[in-house]
SENU-188367 format. One record per residue (C-alpha): x, y, z. Coordinates in steps of 0.02 Angstrom, whole numbers, padded with zeros to 5 digits, always signed. Example, Ala and Ser with C-alpha at 12.3 -4.5 7.8 and 13.67 -1.06 7.14 Angstrom:
<titis>
+00615-00225+00390/+00684-00053+00357/
</titis>
This chain:
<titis>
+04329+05734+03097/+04458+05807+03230/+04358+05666+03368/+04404+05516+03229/+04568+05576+03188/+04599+05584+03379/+04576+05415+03407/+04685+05319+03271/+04839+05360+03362/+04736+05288+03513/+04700+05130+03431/+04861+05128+03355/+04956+05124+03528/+04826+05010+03604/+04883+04895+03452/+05062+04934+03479/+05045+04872+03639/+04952+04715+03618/+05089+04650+03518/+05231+04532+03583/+05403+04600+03605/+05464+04483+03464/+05338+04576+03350/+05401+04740+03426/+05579+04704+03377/+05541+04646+03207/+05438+04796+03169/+05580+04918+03238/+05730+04818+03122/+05614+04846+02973/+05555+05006+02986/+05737+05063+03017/+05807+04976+02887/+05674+05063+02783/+05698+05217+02837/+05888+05202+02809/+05877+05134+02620/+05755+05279+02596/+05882+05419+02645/+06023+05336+02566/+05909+05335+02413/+05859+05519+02428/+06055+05546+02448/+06117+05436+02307/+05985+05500+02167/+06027+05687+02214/+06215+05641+02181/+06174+05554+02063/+06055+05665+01960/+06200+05826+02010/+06330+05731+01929/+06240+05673+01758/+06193+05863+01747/+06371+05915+01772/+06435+05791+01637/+06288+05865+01514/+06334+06028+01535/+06518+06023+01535/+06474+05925+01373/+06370+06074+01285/+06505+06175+01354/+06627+06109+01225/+06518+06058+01104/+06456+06263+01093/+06657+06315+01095/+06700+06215+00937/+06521+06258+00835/+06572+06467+00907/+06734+06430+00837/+06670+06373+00668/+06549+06503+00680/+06654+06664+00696/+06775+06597+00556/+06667+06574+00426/+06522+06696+00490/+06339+06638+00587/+06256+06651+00433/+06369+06539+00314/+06437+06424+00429/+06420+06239+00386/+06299+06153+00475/+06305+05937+00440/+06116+05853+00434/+06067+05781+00582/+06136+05614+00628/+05953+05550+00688/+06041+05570+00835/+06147+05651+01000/+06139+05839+01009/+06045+05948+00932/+06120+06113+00851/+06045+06306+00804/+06119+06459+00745/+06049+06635+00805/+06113+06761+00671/+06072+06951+00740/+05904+06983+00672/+05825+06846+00783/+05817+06701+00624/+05899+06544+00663/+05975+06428+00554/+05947+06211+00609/+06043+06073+00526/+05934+05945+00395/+05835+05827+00488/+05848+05898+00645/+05696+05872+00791/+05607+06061+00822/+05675+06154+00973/+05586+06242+01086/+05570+06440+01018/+05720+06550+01052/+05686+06618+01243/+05716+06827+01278/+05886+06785+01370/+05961+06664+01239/+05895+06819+01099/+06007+06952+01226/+06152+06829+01204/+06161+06823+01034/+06129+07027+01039/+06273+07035+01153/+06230+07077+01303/+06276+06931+01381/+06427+06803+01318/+06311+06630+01368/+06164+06566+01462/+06121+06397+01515/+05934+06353+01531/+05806+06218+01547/+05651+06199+01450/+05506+06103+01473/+05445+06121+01321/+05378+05936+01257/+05530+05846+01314/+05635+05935+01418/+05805+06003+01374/+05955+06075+01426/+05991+06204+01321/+06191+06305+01302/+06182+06469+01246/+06358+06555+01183/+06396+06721+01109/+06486+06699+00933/+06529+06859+00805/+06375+06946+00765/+06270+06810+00830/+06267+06649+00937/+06249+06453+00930/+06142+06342+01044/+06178+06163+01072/+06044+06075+01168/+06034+05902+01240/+05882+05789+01280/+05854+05789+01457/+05860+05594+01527/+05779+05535+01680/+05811+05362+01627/+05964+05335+01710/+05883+05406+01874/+05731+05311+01872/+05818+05151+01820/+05927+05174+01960/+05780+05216+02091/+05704+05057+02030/+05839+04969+02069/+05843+05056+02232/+05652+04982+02281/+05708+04836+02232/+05852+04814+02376/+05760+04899+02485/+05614+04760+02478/+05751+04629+02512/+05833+04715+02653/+05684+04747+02732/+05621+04591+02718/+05795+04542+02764/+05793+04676+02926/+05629+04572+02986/+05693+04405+02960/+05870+04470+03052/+05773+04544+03172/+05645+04392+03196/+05804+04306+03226/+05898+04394+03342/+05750+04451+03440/+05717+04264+03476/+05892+04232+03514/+05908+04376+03650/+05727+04327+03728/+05768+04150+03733/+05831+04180+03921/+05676+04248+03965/+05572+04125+03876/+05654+03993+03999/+05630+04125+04152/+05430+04123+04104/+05433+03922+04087/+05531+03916+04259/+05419+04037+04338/+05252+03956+04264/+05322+03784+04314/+05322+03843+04519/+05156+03933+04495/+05095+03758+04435/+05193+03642+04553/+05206+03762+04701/+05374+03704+04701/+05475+03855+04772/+05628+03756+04818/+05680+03748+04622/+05805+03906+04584/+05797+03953+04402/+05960+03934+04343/+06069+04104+04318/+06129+04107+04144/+06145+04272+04026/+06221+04438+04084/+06166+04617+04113/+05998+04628+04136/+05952+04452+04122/+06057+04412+04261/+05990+04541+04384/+05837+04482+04324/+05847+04281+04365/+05928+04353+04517/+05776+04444+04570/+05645+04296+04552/+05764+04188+04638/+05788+04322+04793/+05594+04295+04762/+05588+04133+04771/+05709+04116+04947/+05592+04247+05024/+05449+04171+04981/+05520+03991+05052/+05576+04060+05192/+05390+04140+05209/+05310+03967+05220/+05435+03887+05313/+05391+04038+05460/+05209+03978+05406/+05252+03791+05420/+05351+03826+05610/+05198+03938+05660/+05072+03817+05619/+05175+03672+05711/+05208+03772+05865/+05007+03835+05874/+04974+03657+05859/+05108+03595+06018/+05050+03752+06095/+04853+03718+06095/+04865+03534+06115/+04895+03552+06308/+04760+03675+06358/+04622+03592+06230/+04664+03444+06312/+04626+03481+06483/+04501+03565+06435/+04422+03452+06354/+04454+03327+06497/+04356+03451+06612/+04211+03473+06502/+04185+03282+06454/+04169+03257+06666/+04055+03376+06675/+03956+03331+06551/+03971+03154+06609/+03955+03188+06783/+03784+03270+06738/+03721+03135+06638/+03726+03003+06773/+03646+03143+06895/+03763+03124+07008/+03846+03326+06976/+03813+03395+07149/+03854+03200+07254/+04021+03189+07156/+04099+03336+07149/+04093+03472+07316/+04066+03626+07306/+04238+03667+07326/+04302+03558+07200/+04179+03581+07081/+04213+03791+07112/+04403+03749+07092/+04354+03648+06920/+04254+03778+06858/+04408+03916+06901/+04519+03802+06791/+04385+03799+06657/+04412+04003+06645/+04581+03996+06672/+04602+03876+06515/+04501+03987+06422/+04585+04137+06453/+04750+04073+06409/+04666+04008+06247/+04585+04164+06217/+04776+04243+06249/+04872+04115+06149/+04726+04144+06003/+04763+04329+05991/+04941+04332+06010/+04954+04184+05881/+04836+04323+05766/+04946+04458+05806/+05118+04350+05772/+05046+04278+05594/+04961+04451+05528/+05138+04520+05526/+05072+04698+05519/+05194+04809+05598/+05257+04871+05443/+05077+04911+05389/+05066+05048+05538/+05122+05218+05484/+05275+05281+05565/+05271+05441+05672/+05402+05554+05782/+05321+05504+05969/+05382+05524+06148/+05428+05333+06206/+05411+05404+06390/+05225+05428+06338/+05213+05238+06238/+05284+05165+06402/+05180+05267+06529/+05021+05207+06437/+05080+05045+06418/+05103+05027+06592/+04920+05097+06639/+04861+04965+06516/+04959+04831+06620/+04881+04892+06793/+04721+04874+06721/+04738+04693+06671/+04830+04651+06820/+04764+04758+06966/+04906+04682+07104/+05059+04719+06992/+05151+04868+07063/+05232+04968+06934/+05386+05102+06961/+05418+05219+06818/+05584+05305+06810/+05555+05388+06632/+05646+05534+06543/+05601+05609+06379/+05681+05510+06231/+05599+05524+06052/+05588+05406+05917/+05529+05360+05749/+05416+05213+05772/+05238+05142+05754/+05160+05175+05932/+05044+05028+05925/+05170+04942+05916/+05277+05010+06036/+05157+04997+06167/+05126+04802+06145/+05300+04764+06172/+05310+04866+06320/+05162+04799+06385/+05238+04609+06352/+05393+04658+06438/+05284+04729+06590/+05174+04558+06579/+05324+04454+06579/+05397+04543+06731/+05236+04530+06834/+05239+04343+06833/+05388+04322+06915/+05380+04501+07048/+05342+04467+07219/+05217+04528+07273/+05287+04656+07391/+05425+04699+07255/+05375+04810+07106/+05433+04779+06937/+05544+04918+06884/+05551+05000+06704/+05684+05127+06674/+05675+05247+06498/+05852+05345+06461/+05930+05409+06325/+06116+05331+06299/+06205+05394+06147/+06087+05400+05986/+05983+05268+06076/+05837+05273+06187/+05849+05128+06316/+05696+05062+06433/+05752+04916+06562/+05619+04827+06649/+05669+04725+06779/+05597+04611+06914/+05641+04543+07083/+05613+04359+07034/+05706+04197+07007/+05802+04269+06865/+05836+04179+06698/+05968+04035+06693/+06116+04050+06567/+06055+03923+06491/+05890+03992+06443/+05946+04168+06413/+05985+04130+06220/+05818+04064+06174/+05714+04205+06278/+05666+04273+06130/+05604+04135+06044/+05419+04082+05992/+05340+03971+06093/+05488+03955+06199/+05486+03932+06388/+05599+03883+06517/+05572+03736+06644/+05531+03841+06804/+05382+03941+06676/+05290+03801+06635/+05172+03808+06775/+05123+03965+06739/+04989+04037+06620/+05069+04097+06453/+05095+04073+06285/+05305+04076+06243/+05228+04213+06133/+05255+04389+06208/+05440+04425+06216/+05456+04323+06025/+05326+04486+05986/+05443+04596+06084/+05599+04546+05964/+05501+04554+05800/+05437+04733+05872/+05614+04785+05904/+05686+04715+05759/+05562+04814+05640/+05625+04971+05707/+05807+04926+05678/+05844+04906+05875/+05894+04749+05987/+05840+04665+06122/+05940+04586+06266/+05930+04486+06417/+06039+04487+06591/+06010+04480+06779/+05977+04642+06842/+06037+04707+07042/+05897+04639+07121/+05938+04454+07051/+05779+04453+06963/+05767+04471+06761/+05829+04625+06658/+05743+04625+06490/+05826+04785+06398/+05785+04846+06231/+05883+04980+06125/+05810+05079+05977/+05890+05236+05879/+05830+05388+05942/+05767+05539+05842/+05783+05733+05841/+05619+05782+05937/+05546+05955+05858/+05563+06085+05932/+05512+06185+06035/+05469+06032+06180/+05464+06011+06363/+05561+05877+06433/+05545+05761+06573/+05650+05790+06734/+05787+05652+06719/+05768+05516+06873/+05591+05566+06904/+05523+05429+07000/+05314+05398+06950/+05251+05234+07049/+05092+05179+06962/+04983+05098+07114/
</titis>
């Protein structure tokens, strides 16, 4: 039993819940409305009912005061009593040895009770009481000479339950009335969000995300249509990012699939005539087969940091309290190892952040890639880690051409290279991943020419407490990595 009864309320929610907000409000007006008509009917036949018995009994009152009158003038025993009407109230006499005395015709009333006999023994002057003998009645009890009179009335519900079925009756039509209402006004106040579903299924449909839904309603509505279309902006502005990245990785991979494809079709050609070894030397063939890898490599390059730009997953790496000294110095191991004739000089102090060290290290290891193309090779490229402020700053510089002023605003940007890089192997891609790094972490990345009229690539990000206790670095310790 206790398992069954359990799960009604179960399936009544479940069935709550299936139903549409329309049906939700219409359900709530009615049953309110319900409810109200219910209390004010409780209220209204309790009035009611008190104030019918307070004009009945205020009635016997002075009905019993002129019979008690009549009574002590001419005696209990002798005084007059007319025949009954056939009807209105009923009348008895209680003379002192318990008889009574009824007018002609009258209707039988219920046997004299033990308090109405005191009264007319006198020890009380009245009583009023309710029977429910038969019919019910309301019975007025006073003391007169020896004796005592009674008049009782009939006791009438009909006025109450005429009036309670009148009651039902309005209550039906204003319930049915609360539904209808609340029918109405419930599809009047979802009507905005009826059009916000047809909007929102018509650009699921069309895949047209360039359509706002119009902003119309207040309060909640409002911030509502404002949402989707914040929505909508961020998810144009998504596929216009995908549209730009997809169009650059295509002008990007045109010119090494190209020549590499030139390269392998000789080959391939050259080989099919037999004529491989005559045609190309040794030398050139060697060289060819060098700018076969090379090609390769810097597809292989441009693949992953294409992979890397498009996942977008820096905000899917946890963020910890880190050393950057420690990002940078393993960044920069990372960049001798990929580059074994890059000369590296560390100038590193202690400066903590709050950051995603994957992260981290990629963009320090762009800004050390970057810096090794243009070095010479007796110069080292430099990378300085302070802190300035609330910020932690690392500097790499190089003692290369430099950028031109005219280049310096578009550094950062995918794909982008200036005239004097296009000879060498690259992608545009690593310093637009630096900027997207830095940016994540609520820093800012910069460009000038540093002292030694090469590059100076700086970045700034907000520093943190570091816990305590912790051993920090010597400021201006010099570490060359060799």
């Amino acid at each position: 039993m206790s398992s069954a009864a359990g799960r009604e309320p179960l399936r009544l929610t479940r069935w709550w819940r299936l139903q549409s907000l329309r049906t939700r409000l219409t359900i709530i007006a009615a049953t309110a409305i319900a409810v109200s008509v219910f209390v004010a009917f409780q209220v209204a036949s309790e009035l009611m009912d008190r104030k019918l018995r307070d004009t009945a009994e205020n009635q016997l009152r002075a009905d019993s005061r002129v019979l008690a009158t009549n009574a002590e003038r001419a005696g209990p025993a002798r005084v007059e009593l007319p025949p009954y009407p056939g009807s209105g109230r009923l009348v008895r006499v209680i003379l002192s040895d318990g008889s009574t005395r009824t007018p002609a015709g009258q209707p039988a009333l219920p046997p004299v009770s033990e308090h109405a006999g005191r009264v007319a023994q006198g020890a009380s002057t009245d009583l009023l009481e309710s029977t429910d003998w038969d019919d019910g009645y309301i019975i007025y009890t006073l003391r007169s000479g020896d004796g005592a009179v009674q008049v009782a009335q009939l006791a009438d519900d009909s006025p109450i339950n005429q009036f309670g079925f009148g009651m039902l009756l309005i209550g039906l039509f204003c319930v049915i009335g609360g539904a209808l209402v609340g029918r109405t006004v419930a599809r009047a106040a979802l009507a905005p969000i009826d059009r916000l579903t047809a909007a929102a299924v018509r650009v699921a449909h069309t895949q047209d995300l360039d359509a706002d839904i119009p902003d119309e309603g207040g309060g909640e509505i409002r911030r509502l249509i404002q949402s989707i279309n914040d929505m909508l902006a961020a998810l144009r502005g998504s596929r216009r990012a995908q549209r730009l990245l997809a169009e650059d990785a295509a002008h990007e991979l045109k010119t090494p699939l190209t020549s590499l494809r030139l390269n392998i079709e000789l080959l391939i050609r050259l080989d099919r005539r037999g004529t491989l070894d005559t045609a190309l030397p040794a030398e050139s063939r060697t060289r060819l087969l060098n700018d076969l890898g090379a090609q390769v490599a810097e597809l292989s390059t441009l693949a992953a940091e294409l992979t890397d730009l498009a996942r977008g997953d820096i905000n899917d790496e946890s963020t910890e309290l880190l050393d950057l000294a420690d990002v940078t110095v393993a960044a920069a191991t990372r960049a001798r190892s990929r580059v074994p004739d890059i000369e590296i000089a560390l100038d590193v102090t202690s400066v903590w952040v709050s950051g995603r060290p994957a992260a981290l290290q990629r963009a320090v290891l762009n800004l050390i890639d970057n810096a090794g193309k243009w070095s010479p090779a007796d110069q080292p490229v430099q990378v300085r880690l302070r802190a300035e402020g609330a910020s932690a700053v690392l500097e790499v510089d190089d003692a290369g051409p430099g950028i031109d002023a005219a280049d310096a605003p578009r550094v950062f940007d995918r794909f982008y290279r200036a005239g004097s890089a296009r000879a060498l192997p690259g992608s545009g891609l690593g310093l637009s991943i630096v900027q997207r790094v830095v940016d994540a972490h609520g820093g800012r990345a910069a460009v000038a020419r540093s002292a030694r009229g090469g590059a100076l690539l700086r970045i700034d990000l907000p520093a943190a407490a570091p816990p305590a206790p912790i051993a920090r670095l010597t400021a201006g310790e010099d570490t060359a990595v060799r």
